[in-house]
C-alpha positions as CSV (number, residue, x, y, z in Angstrom):
1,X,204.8,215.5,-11.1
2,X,206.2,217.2,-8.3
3,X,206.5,216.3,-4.4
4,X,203.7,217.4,-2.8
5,X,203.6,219.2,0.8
6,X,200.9,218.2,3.3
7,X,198.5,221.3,3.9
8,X,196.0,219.8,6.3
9,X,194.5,216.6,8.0
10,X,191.4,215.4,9.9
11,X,190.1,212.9,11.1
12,X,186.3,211.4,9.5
13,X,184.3,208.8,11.0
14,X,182.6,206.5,9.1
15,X,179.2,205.2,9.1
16,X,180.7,202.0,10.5
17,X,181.6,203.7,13.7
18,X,185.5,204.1,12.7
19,X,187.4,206.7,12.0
20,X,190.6,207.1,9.5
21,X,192.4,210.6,8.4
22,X,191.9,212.5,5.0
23,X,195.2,214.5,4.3
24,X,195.0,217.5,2.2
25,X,198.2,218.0,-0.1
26,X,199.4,220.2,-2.3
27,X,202.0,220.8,-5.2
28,X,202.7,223.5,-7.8
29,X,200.2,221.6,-10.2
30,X,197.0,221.4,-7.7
31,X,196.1,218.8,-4.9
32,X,195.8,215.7,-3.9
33,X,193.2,214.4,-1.4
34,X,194.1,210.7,0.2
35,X,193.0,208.9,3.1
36,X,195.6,207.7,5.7
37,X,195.5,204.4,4.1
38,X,196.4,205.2,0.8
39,X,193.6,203.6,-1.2
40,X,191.8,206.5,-2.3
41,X,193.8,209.2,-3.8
42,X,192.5,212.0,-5.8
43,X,194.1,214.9,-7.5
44,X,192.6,217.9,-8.7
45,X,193.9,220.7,-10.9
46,X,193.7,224.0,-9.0
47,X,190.6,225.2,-10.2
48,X,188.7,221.7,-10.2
49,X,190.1,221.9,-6.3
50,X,188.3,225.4,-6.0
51,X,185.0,224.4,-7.6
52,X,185.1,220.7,-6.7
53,X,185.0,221.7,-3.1
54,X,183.2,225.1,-3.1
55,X,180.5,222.4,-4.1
56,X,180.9,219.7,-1.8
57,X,180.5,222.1,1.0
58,X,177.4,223.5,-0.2
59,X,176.0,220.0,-1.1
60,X,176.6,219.0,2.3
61,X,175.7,222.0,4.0
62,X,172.4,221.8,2.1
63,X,171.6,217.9,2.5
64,X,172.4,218.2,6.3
65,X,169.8,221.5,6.3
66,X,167.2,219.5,5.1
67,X,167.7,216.4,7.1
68,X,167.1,218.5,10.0
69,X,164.1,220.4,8.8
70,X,162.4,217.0,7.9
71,X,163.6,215.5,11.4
72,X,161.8,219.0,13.5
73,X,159.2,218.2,11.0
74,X,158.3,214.8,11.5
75,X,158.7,215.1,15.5
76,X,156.3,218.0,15.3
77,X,154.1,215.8,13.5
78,X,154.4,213.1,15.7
79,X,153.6,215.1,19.1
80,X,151.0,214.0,20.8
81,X,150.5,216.8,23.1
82,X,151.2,220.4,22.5
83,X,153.5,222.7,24.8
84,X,151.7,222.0,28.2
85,X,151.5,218.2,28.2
86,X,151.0,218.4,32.0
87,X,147.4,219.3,31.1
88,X,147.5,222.2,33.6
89,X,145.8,225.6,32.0
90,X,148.3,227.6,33.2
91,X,152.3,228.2,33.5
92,X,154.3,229.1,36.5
93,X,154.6,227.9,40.3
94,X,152.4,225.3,41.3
C-alpha cells in the first residue's frame, strides 16, 4: 500500500481528563485514522470513510441532542420554584 499524506489533526480529550491527537491520513486507496500514539490505527476504503463518518457525526450529533434535552428536562423537573423565586408578584424596579 502506498505512503499516505497527513490531511488533518486534532486534538480529543478523554474521559480521563487527558488529551492525545487523532490524525487523519490519506492515500490513493482511502484513509487511515491513528491516534498520536500509534496503537489504534484504522483504515477505511473511500466509501466506508464517506459513510463510516457521515454516520459517526450524526450518531454523535444525535446522542449529544438528547443528553441535553433530558438534562433541560430533569432540571425543569427538579425546580422548586418557577420564574419569580423571589416570591414578589410582580417584575421590574423595586
Amino acid at each position: 500500500m502506498s505512503n499516505y499524506n497527513e490531511v488533518g489533526r486534532w486534538k480529543v480529550g478523554t474521559p480521563d481528563g487527558n488529551s492525545e491527537e487523532m490524525i487523519l491520513e490519506k492515500n490513493k486507496e482511502g484513509y487511515r485514522l491513528r491516534n498520536d500514539f500509534g496503537n489504534v490505527v484504522i483504515e477505511f476504503d473511500k466509501m466506508s470513510a464517506k459513510e463510516f463518518f457521515k454516520k459517526l457525526n450524526n450518531t454523535v450529533n444525535d446522542t449529544l441532542e438528547q443528553d441535553l434535552f433530558d438534562w433541560f428536562s430533569n432540571d425543569a423537573d427538579t425546580d422548586d420554584c418557577d420564574l419569580d423565586c423571589d416570591d414578589k408578584d410582580s417584575w421590574g424596579a423595586d
